[in-house]
Phi, psi and omega in degrees: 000125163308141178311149170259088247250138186272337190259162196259359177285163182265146194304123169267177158206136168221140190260076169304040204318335192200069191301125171254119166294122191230154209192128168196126177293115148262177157281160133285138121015302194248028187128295157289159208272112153292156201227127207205114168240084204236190171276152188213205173106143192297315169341285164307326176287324159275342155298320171290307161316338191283318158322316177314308210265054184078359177267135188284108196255129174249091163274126219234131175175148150327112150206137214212148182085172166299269003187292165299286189313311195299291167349294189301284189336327210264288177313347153296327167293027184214359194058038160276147181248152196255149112246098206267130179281107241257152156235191174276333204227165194264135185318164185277165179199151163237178160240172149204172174231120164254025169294349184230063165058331190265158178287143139267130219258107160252356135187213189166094176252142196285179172241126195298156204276153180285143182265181202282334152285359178284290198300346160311313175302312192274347170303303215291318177314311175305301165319315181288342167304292159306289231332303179261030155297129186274337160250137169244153195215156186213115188255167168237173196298182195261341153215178208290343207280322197331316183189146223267129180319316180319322205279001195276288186357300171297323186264000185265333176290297172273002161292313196290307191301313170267022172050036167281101156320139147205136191270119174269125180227096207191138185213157179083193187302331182288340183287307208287350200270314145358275183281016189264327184246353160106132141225162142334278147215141201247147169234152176183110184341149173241035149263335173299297178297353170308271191336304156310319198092009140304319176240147151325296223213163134281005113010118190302305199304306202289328180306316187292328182288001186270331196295316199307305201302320189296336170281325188302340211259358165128035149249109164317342189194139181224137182217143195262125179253154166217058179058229194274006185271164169312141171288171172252152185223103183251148176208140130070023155099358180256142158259169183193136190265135155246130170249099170273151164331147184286076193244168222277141185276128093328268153239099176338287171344127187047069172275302216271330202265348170304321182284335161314309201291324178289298237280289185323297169313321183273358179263342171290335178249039191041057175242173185289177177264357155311288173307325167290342161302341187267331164294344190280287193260024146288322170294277181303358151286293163353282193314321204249024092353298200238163203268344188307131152271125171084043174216161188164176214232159218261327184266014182261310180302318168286343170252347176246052120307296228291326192256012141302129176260152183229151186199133177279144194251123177283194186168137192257157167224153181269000000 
């Protein structure tokens, strides 16, 4: 049965593969150390921005274990509605320390590859979640074992079938798996296309010529974030620059799943793809503000929308 959606926001979906228990050491003001425990996983950062920003968000992933109960709860405490896939086994976690600013990683148990009827569960759920979406938003796993590749392929093939957008944020193997069933729009680092053997270079020329292989290969639209330079753009045969202002780094983490969550919100409320490039990097300038990932307040994002430049880019392909 389809979800019902009750709310006046417009309905969101997100495909969570890999909900994380999270533990990060901060200073305190006088010094002293604090403890800050929240949910985590790209899937959830980008729902949780989508939520900032006025969208009713439903997140659909595996969850198992102490680890799995406390998540839902916990990401329901945040105004996400869960549709949670039950396992056997306990969601993945981390610790980290930012007492001297930068994070450390001090440990990090993975979250266990899904068994085959668990990726059954989480297929079926997921559709049915989505069903009545104005957006679909797709995070990836938190490492390649999590969940079987096959499964981006299917739901991006049936989403795309039920005339669903979906909005991508995906590298490695689940992107190939992906365009492989069409998205809408795929966003994605260009050091993750370095890395995959997608661009040559960070090079304007090689980036672009990546974006071209990437529409051909099934993403109707493509957009490149690239750390601190203006993003890139491909839509309808147009490239395009995006800038946002320069304003002072707090934390990077989580920028890129912040600019997933504006794109997705601004194609859910029908607006162009200029604005949604502009809403895409006003959420991630927002984000890298603050030490929270994928978090910031609705009217700060919407007023440094008004001082994104969008712009046309020329570019060659070889």
């Amino acid at each position: 049965m389809e979800p019902e959606n009750t709310s006046v926001n417009p309905y969101a979906f997100v495909f969570a593969p890999s909900p994380l228990l999270t533990v990060t050491l901060e200073k305190a003001p006088d010094g002293s150390t604090e403890l800050h425990v929240h949910p985590g996983g790209q899937g959830f950062w980008i729902g949780r921005m989508a939520a900032t920003l006025g969208m009713d968000v439903h997140l659909c992933g595996p969850f198992g274990g102490e680890s799995g109960s406390i998540l839902v709860d916990m990401i329901n405490r945040e105004g996400l509605t869960v549709h949670p896939v039950q396992t056997a086994s306990a969601n993945g976690s981390y610790i980290h320390d930012r007492r001297e600013g930068e994070r450390k990683e001090i440990v990090e148990i993975a979250p266990p590859a899904l068994t085959r009827h668990e990726t059954d569960d989480l297929f079926s759920a997921s559709l049915a979640s989505a069903m009545c979406a104005k957006v679909a938003m797709l995070g990836g796993p938190h490492c390649d074992e999590a969940v079987p590749t096959e499964v981006y392929e299917r739901l991006c093939a049936d989403l795309g079938a039920l005339g669903i957008p979906v909005v991508a944020d995906l590298s490695g193997p689940t992107l190939g798996a992906a365009l492989e069933g069409g998205v809408t729009v795929l966003k994605v680092s260009h050091e993750d296309l370095i890395e995959d053997g997608r661009a040559e270079s960070d090079d304007l020329d090689d980036l672009i010529e990546a974006m071209h292989r990437l529409h051909d290969d099934g993403a109707a639209s493509v957009v490149v974030s690239r750390a601190g330079d203006p993003a890139i753009a491909f839509d309808d045969g147009n490239l395009w620059e995006v800038e946002a202002p320069s304003v002072q780094t707090v934390d990077h983490h989580g920028a890129g799943d912040s600019m997933t969550a504006g794109i997705a919100s601004a194609y859910a409320a029908g607006a162009t793809f200029e604005d949604a490039l502009r809403l895409g990097a006003a959420a991630g300038a927002v984000n890298v503000t603050r030490r929270g990932l994928a978090t910031g307040h609705r009217s700060a994002v919407e007023k440094m929308a008004e001082k994104v430049q969008v712009r046309k880019l020329k570019g060659k392909r070889s």
